[in-house]
C-alpha positions as CSV (number, residue, x, y, z in Angstrom):
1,X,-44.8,-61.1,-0.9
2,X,-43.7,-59.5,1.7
3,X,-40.1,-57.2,1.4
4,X,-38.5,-58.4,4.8
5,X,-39.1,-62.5,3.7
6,X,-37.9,-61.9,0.6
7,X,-34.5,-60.4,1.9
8,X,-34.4,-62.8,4.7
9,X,-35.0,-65.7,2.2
10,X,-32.1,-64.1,-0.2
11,X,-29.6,-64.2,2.8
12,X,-30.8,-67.9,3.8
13,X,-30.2,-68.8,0.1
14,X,-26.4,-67.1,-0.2
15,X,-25.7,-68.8,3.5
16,X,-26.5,-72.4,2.0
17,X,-24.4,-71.7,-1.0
18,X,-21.7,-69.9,-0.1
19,X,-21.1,-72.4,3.2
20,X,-19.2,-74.7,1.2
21,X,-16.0,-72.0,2.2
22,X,-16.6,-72.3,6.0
23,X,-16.4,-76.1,6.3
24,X,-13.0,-76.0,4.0
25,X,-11.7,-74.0,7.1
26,X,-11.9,-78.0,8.3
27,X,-9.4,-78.4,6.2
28,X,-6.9,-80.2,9.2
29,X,-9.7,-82.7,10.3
30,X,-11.1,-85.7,9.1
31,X,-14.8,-85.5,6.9
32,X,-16.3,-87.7,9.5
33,X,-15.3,-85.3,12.4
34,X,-16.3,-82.7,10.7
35,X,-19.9,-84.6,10.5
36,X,-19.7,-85.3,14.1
37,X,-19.2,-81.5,14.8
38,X,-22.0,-80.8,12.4
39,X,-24.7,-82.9,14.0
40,X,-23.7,-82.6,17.7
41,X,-23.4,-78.2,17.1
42,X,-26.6,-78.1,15.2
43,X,-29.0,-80.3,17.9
44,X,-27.7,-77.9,20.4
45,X,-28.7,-74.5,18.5
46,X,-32.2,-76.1,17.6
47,X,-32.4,-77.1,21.7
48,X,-31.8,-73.8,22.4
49,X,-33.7,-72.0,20.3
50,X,-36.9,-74.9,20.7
51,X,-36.5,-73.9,24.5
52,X,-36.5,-70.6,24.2
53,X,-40.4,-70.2,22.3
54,X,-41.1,-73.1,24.4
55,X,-41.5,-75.6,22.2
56,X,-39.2,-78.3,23.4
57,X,-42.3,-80.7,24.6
58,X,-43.1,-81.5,21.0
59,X,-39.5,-82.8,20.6
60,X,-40.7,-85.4,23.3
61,X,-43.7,-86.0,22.1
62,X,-42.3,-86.7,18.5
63,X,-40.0,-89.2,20.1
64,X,-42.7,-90.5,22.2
65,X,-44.9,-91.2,18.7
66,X,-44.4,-94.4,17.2
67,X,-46.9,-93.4,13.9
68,X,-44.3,-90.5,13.7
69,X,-40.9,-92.5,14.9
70,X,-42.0,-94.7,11.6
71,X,-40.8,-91.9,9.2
72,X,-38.4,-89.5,11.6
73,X,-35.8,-92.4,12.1
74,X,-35.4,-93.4,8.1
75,X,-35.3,-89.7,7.8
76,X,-32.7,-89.5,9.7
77,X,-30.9,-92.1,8.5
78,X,-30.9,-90.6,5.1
79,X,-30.2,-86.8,6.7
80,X,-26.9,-88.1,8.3
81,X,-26.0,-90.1,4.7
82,X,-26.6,-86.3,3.0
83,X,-24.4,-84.6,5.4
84,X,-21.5,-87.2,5.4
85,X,-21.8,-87.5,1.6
86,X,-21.7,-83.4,1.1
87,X,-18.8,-83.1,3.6
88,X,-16.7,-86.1,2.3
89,X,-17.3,-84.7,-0.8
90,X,-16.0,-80.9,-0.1
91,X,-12.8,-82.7,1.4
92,X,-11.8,-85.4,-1.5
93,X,-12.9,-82.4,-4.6
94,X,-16.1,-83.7,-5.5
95,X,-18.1,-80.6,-5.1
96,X,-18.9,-79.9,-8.7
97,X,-20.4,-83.6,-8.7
98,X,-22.4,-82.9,-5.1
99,X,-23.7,-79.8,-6.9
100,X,-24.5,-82.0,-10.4
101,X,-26.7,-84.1,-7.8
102,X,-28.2,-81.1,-5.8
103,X,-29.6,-79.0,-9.5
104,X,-31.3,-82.8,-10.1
105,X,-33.0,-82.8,-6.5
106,X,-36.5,-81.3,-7.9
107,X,-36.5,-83.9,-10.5
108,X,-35.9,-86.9,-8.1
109,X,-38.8,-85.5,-6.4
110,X,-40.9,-85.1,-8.7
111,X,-39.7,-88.5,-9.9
112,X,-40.7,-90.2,-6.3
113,X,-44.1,-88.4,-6.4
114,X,-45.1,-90.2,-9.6
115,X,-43.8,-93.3,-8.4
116,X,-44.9,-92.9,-5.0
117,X,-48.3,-90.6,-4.8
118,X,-49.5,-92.0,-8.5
119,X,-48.4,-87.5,-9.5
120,X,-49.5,-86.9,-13.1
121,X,-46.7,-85.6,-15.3
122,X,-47.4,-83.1,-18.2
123,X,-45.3,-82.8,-21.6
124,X,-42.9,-80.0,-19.8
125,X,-41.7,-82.4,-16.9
126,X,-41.5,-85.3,-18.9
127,X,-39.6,-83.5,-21.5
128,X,-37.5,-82.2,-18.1
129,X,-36.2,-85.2,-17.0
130,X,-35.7,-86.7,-21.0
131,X,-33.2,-83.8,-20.8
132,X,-31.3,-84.7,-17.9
133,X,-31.4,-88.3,-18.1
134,X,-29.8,-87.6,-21.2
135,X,-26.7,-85.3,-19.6
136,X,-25.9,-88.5,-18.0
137,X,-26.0,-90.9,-20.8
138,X,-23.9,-88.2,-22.4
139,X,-21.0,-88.2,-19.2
140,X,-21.6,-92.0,-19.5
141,X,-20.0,-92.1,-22.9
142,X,-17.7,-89.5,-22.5
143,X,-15.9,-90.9,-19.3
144,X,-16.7,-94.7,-19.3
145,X,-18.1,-94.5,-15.9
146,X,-21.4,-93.4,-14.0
147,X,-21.5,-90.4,-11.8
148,X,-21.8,-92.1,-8.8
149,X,-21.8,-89.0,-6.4
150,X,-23.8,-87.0,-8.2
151,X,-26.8,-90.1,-8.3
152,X,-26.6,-90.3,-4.3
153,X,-26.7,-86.6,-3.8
154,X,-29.6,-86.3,-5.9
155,X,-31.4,-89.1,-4.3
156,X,-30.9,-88.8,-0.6
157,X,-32.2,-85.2,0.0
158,X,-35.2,-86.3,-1.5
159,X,-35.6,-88.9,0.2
160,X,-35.3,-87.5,3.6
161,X,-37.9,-84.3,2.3
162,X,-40.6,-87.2,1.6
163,X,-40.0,-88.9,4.5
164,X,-40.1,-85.1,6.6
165,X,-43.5,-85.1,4.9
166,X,-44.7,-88.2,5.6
167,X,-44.1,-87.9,9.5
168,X,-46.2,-84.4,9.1
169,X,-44.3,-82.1,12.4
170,X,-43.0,-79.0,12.2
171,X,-39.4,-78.6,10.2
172,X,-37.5,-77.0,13.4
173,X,-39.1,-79.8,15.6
174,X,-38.0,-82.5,13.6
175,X,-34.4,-81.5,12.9
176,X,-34.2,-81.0,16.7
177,X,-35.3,-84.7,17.1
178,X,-33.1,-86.1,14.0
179,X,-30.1,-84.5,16.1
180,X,-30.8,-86.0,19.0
181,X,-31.2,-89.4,17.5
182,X,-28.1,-89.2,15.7
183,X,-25.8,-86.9,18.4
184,X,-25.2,-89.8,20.8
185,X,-24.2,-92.7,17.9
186,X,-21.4,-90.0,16.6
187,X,-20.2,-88.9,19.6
188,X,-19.5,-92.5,20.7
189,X,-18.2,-93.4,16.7
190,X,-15.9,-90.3,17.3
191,X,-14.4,-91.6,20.5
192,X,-13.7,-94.5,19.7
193,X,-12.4,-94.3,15.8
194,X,-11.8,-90.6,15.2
195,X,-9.7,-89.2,18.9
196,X,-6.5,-88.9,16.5
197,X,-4.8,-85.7,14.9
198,X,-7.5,-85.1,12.8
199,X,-10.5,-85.7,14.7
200,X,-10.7,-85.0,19.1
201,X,-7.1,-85.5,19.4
202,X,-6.2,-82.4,17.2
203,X,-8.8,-79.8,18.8
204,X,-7.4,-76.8,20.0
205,X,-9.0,-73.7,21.8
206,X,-9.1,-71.8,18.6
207,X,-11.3,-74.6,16.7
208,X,-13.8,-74.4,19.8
209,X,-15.3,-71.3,18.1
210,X,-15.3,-72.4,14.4
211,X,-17.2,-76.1,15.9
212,X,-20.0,-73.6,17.9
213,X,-20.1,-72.0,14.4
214,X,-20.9,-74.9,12.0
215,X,-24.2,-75.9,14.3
216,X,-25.2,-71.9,13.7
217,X,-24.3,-71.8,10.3
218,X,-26.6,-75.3,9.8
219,X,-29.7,-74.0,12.0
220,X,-29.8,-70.5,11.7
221,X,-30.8,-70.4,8.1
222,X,-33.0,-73.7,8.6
223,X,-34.9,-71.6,11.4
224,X,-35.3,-67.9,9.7
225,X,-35.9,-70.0,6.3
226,X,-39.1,-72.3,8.2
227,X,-40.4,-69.1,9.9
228,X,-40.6,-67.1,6.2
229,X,-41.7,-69.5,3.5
230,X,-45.1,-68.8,3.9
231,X,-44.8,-65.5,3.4
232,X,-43.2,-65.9,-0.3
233,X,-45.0,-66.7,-3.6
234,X,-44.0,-70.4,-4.3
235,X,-42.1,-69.4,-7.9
236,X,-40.1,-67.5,-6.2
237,X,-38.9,-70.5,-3.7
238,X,-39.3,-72.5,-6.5
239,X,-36.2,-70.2,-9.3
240,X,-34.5,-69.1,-5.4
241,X,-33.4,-73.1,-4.5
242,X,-31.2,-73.0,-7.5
243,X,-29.2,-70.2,-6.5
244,X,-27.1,-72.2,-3.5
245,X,-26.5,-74.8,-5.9
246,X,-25.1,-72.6,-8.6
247,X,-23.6,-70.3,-5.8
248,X,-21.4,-73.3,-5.0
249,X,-20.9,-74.7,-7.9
250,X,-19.4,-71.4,-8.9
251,X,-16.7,-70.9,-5.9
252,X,-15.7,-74.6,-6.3
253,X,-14.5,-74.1,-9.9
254,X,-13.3,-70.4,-8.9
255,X,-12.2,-70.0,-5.3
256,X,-11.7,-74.1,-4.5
257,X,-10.2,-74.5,-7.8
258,X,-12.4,-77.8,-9.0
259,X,-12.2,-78.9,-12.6
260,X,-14.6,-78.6,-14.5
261,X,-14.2,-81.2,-17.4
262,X,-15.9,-81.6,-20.7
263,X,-17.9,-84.4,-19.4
264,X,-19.1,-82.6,-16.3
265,X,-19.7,-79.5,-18.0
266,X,-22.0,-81.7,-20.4
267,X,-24.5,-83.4,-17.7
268,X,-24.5,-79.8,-16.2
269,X,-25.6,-78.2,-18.8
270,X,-28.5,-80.5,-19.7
271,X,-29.4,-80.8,-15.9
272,X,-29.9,-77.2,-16.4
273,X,-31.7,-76.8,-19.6
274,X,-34.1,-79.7,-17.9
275,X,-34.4,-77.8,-14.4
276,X,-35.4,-74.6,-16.5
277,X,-38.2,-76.6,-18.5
278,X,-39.3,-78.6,-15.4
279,X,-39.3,-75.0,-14.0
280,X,-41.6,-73.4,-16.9
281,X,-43.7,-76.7,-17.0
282,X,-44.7,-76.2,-12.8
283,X,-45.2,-72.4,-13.6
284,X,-47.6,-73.1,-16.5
285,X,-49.0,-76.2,-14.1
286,X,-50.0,-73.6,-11.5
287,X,-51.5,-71.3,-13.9
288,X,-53.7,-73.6,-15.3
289,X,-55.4,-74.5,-11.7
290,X,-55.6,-71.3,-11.1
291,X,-57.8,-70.5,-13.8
292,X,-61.6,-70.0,-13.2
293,X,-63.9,-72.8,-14.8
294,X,-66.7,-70.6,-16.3
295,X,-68.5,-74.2,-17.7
């Protein structure tokens, strides 16, 4: 691996979980504003930057695909779901659940690919996902109810990744062209339901800045992260995507003061203990097809 990726992979990975403290500086607006600002902010810094290495023609062609548009717009549609369900969840103290659903991610995925792509399992994953189904049959009985935001944020991420797959274009490209799909519906959603205190009708010229600043601190680390992760050994994306997760899971109970209950501290601690052996189990997995067949 090379020295500079792995640094500029470290900074992508404290960006994504430590950026949980920039959008509380929303505080005064509304969670759907705060999407609006998101989506709108972000399409523009990938438009910029997709002009700049001269790249914006594959945006139209995308859009101009119907084999692609197939996957992009679900993907899309489960993107802007992710974004609204991790920003109304910083703003009504749900973070420590967003995170429960975020540290289950890989196993939703791996789920989907054995439900979806026919994936064989081995005795670590299975074992994996025994584990963490179990956390939540645990909270289940502890609190009489289900975790209902940490089952959506571990599904909808996934979804959109398989979907991203599926339509087969480049990352940048793709987020530049969900954007763009979903810029014009919020914009017009915003006017008409959010022009109040806390959504248009509240901005002043000091939020101007902190608005430019949530499409940078959305693409930027999408953008240096896409142009790096070839350069790095996949173990070491695989044990470095937990690190935003616990990064944030950390300053909400700390900084953002979120309880963290018996019951929560339960399914997080077998999510974990089943990420680590789904962790080992993909480790060993790779080894394995790695090894030379000398029959």
């Amino acid at each position: 691996m090379q020295p500079r990726a792995v640094t500029y992979a470290c900074i992508c990975y404290f960006i994504w979980g430590t950026h949980i403290l920039y959008w509380n500086l929303f505080a005064g607006f509304s969670s759907g504003f705060v999407l609006i600002v998101r989506i709108s902010s972000s399409f523009l810094v990938t438009l910029v930057y997709l002009g700049a290495i001269g790249k914006l023609g594959e945006v139209k062609r995308v859009l101009c695909d119907r084999q692609k548009m197939r996957f992009v717009v679900p993907a899309t549609a489960f993107l802007g779901a992710d974004w609204a369900l991790y920003l109304w969840c910083i703003a009504h103290d749900y973070i420590i659940d967003c995170n429960i659903g975020y540290y289950l991610n890989p196993l939703v995925l791996f789920l989907f690919g054995i439900i979806l792509f026919k994936e064989k399992a081995n005795n670590w994953e299975k074992t994996a996902v025994i584990v963490a189904c179990l956390g939540v049959v645990i909270f289940v009985f502890m609190t009489g109810r289900l975790p209902l935001m940490a089952i959506c944020t571990s599904v909808l991420f996934p979804a959109y990744a398989i979907l991203k797959k599926l339509a087969e274009i480049d990352p940048i490209v793709g987020n530049c062209a969900e954007t763009l799909l979903m810029t014009p519906v919020a914009l017009l959603i915003g006017a008409i339901f959010l022009n109040g205190s806390n959504g248009f009708g509240g901005v002043t010229a000091t939020d101007i800045p902190l608005m430019i600043g949530a499409g940078i601190i959305t693409a930027v680390p999408m953008i240096i992260y896409n142009s790096i992760v070839n350069m790095l050994a996949m173990k070491f994306v695989g044990m470095m995507q937990y690190l935003g997760t616990t990064l944030s899971m950390i300053i909400g109970v700390t900084l953002l003061h979120q309880e963290m209950t018996p019951g929560k501290a339960v399914i997080t601690g077998c999510i974990i203990i089943g990420v680590v052996i789904f962790t080992i189990g993909n480790f060993k997995k790779a080894e394995e097809t790695q090894l030379p067949d000398f029959n």
